[in-house]
C-alpha positions in Angstrom: -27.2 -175.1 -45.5 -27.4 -173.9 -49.0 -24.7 -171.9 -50.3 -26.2 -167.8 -51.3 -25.4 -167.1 -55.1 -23.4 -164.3 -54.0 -21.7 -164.4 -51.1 -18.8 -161.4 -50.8 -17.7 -158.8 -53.1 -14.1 -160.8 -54.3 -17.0 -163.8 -55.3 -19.0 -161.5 -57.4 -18.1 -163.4 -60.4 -20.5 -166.4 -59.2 -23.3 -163.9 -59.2 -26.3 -164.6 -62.0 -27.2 -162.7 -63.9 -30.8 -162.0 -65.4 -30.5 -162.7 -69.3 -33.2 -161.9 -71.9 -33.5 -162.3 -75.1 -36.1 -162.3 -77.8 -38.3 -164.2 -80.1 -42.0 -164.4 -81.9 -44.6 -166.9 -83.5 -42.7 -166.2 -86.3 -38.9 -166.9 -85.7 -39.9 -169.8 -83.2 -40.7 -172.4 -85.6 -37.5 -171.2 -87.7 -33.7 -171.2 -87.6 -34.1 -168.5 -85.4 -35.7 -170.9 -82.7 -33.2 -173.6 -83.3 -30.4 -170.8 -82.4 -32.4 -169.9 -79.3 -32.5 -173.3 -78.6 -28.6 -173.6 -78.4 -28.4 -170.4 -76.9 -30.2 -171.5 -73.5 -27.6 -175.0 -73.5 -24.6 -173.2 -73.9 -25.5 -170.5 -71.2 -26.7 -173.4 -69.0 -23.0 -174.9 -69.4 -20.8 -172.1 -69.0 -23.6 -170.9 -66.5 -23.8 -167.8 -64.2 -27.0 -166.3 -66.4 -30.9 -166.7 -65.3 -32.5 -166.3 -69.0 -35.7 -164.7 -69.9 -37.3 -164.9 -73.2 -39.3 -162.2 -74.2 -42.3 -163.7 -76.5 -45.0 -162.5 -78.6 -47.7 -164.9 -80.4 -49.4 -167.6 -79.8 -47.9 -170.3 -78.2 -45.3 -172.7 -80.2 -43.5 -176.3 -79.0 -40.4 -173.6 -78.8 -42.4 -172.4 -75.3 -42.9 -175.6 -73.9 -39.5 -176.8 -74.7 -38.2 -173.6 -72.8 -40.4 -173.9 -70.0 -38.8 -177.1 -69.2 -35.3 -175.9 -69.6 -36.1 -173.6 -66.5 -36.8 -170.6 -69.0 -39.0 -167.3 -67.6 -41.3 -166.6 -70.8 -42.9 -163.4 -70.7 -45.3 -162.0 -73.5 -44.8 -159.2 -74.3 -46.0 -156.4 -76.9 -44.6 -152.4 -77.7 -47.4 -150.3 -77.1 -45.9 -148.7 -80.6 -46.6 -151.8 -82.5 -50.0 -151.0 -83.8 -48.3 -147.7 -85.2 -46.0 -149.9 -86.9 -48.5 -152.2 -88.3 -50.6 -149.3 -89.8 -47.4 -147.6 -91.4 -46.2 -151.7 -92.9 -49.8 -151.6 -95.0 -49.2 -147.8 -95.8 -45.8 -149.0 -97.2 -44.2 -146.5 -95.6 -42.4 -149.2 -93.2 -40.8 -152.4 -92.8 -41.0 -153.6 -89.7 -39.1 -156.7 -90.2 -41.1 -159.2 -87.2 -41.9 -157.6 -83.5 -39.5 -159.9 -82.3 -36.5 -157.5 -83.4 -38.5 -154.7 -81.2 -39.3 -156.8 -78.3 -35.7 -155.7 -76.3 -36.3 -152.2 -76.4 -39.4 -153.4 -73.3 -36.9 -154.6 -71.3 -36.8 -151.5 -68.8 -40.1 -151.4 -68.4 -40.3 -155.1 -67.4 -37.1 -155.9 -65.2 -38.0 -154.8 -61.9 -35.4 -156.3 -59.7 -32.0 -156.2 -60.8 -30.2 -153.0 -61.8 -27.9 -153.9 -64.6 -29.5 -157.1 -67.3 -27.9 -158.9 -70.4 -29.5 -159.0 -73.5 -28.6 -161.0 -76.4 -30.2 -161.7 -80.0 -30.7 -165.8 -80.4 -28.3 -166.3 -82.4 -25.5 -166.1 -80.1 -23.5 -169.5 -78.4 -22.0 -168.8 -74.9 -18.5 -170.3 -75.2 -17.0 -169.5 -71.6 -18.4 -167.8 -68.2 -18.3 -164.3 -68.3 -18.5 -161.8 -65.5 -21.6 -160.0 -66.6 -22.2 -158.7 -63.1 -18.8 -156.5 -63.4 -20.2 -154.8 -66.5 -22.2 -151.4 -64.9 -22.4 -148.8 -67.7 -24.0 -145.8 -67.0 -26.6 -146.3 -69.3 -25.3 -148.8 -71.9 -22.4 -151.0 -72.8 -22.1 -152.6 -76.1 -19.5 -153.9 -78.4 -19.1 -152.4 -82.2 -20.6 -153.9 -85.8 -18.4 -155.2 -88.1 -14.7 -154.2 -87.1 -13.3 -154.7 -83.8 -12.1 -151.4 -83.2 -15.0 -149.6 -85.4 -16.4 -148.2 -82.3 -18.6 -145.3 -84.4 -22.0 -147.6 -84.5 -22.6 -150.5 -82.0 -24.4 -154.0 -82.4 -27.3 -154.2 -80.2 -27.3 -157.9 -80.3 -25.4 -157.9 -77.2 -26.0 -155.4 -74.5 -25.3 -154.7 -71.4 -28.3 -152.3 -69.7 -28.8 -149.7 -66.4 -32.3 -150.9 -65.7 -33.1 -147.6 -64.1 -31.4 -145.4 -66.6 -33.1 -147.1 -69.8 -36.0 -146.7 -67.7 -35.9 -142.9 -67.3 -35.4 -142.0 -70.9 -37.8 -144.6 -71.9 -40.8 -142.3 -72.6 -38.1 -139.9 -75.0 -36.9 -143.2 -76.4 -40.4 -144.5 -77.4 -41.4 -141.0 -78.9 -38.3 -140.9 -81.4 -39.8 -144.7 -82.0 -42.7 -143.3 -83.0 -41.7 -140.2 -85.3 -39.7 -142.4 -87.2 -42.3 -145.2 -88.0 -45.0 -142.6 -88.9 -42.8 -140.2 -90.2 -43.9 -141.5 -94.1 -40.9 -142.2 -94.5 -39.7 -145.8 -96.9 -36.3 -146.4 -95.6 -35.4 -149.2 -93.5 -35.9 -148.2 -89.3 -34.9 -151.0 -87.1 -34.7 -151.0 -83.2 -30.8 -151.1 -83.9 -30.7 -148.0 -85.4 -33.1 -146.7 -82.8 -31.0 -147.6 -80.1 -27.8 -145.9 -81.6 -29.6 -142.8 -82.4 -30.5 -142.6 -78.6 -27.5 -144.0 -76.9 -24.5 -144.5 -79.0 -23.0 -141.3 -77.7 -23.3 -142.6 -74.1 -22.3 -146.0 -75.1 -19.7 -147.8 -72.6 -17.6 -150.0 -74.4 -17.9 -153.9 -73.9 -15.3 -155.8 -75.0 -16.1 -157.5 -78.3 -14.7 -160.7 -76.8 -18.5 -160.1 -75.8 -19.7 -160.2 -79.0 -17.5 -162.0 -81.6 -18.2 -162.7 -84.8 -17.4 -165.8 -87.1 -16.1 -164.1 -89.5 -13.1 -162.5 -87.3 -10.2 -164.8 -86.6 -10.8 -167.2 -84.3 -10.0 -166.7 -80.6 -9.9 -169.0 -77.4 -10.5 -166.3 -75.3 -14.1 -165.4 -76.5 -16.4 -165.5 -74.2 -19.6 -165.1 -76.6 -19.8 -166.2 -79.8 -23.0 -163.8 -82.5 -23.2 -165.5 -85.3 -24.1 -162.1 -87.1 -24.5 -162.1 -90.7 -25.1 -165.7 -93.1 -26.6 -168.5 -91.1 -24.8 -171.6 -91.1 -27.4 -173.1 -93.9 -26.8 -169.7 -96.3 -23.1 -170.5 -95.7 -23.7 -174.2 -96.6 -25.5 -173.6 -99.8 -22.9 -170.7 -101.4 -20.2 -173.4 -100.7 -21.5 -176.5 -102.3 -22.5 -173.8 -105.1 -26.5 -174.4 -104.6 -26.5 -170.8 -104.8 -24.6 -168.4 -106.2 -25.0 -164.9 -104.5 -26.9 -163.2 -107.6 -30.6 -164.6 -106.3 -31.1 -161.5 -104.6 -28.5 -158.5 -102.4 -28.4 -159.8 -99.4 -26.8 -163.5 -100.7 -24.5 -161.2 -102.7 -23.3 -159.8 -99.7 -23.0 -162.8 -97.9 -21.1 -164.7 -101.4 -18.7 -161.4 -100.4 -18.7 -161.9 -97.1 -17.8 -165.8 -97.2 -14.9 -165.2 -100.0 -13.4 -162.8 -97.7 -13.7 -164.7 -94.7 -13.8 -168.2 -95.5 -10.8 -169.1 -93.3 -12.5 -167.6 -90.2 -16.1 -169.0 -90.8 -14.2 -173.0 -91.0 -12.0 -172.3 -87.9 -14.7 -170.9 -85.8 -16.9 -174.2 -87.6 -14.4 -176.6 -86.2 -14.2 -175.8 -83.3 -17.8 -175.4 -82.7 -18.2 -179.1 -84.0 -16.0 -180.1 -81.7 -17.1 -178.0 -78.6 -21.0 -178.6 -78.9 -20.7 -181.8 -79.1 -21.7 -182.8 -75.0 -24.2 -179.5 -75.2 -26.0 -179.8 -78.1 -24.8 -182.7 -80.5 -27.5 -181.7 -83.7 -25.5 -178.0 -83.7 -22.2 -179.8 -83.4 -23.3 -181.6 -86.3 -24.3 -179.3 -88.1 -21.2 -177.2 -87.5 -18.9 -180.0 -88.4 -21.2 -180.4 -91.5 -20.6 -176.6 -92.6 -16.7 -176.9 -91.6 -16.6 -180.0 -94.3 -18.3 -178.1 -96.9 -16.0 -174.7 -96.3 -12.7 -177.2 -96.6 -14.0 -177.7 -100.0 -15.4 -174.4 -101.2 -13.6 -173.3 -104.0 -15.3 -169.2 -104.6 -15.6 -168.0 -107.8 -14.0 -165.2 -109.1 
């Protein structure tokens, strides 16, 4: 007889949970797709998560290579998005790709279960998680930047009430709107969005939920965002193939790496190590990185 995926409250934590997450045309045949990629292994090993990949575009080897890792591919487009392309060729927006704006469709597409997980791609599941026990109200997410900086959250890992999301959907979409054809020039991301409309209902996940690379390492983290410089950036600013003057954002990242060069090669080793029976190209990779931040030497 086969064993039910829940079978009593105390075994709740062997429950699945229904996981989306996000990509386009665009990021598929990127980095972006390769972090997806490890993404669905890692959850697969640590298991407990049903994932759903929100798509938009035209089909990429990404798809098929999901589809045969047991993926759910839905395509997907915000009924906003043609707003948004008409305000990108006004120059009055920057939409970045649809794939950042596909999570915000999630209540209007999960139709069974009343609390999901979202993640961005970039994120490497390190040890099961009992998602099901995380019920906000309406939201639960984990902060930026600081641990205990709890005054803006990172959306790349949430925690949503289907049917509360759901109900404020249409007032959610509207502010959406205003803001992309507003005329306005400043940067207006789904992020943003989704602070200005939930942070102050936001139920705090524990950012054990969403760790970073550049905090200290930790054995107890359960999920690992690699938010902020890719491993390639972080490659090329330590063997000195760039600098951090190109352009803002590697200057951030030259900062970020100086400041948190420890960090990035202890969370690099032990990714090297750990990946190496899920994924053994990312393990690479990570042991790669890890050699070439045991030689960085930053400039001052």
């Amino acid at each position: 007889m086969a064993t039910p995926k829940m079978f009593c409250e105390r075994c709740r934590r062997w429950a699945e949970v229904r996981w989306y997450f996000a990509i386009d045309e665009q990021g598929a045949g990127g980095e972006t797709g390769e972090f997806a990629r490890l993404a669905v292994l890692s959850a697969r090993a640590v298991g407990g998560l049903e994932p759903v990949l929100l798509y938009h575009g035209a089909p990429t080897a990404l798809c098929d290579w999901m589809r045969g890792q047991g993926v759910t591919i839905i395509e997907i487009r915000p009924p906003f998005w043609d707003l948004a392309e008409q305000a990108a060729r006004a120059g009055t927006f920057k939409p970045l790709t649809i794939g950042h704006w596909l999570r915000v469709m999630i209540p209007q597409i999960e139709t069974r279960d009343t609390h999901v997980l979202y993640t961005d791609c970039d994120v490497i599941f390190l040890r099961r998680h009992d998602w099901a026990a995380e019920r906000p109200a309406i939201i639960a997410a984990a902060p930026e930047q600081r641990e205990d900086d709890w005054r803006y959250f990172n959306s790349g890992v949430m925690v949503l009430n289907v049917a509360a999301m759901r109900a404020s959907y249409q007032a959610f979409e509207a502010e959406i709107i205003a803001n992309i054809t507003s005329g306005a020039t400043a940067n207006y991301d789904d992020q943003y969005a989704l602070n200005a409309c939930y942070g102050a209902h936001l139920q705090r996940l524990t950012p054990l939920c969403n760790y970073k690379p550049y905090w200290p390492w930790r054995g107890d983290a359960a999920l690992l965002h690699w938010h902020g410089p890719k491993p390639a950036s972080l490659s090329d600013l330590a063997r000195g193939r760039r600098t951090g003057d190109e352009n803002q954002t590697l200057h951030y990242f030259a900062s970020m790496l100086r400041a948190r060069v420890a960090d990035y090669l202890a969370w690099s080793r032990h990714l090297g190590d750990m990946l190496q029976t899920i994924d053994l190209d990312w393990a690479l990779r990570f042991a790669r990185l890890a050699s070439d931040l045991t030689t960085y030497a930053p400039q001052r």
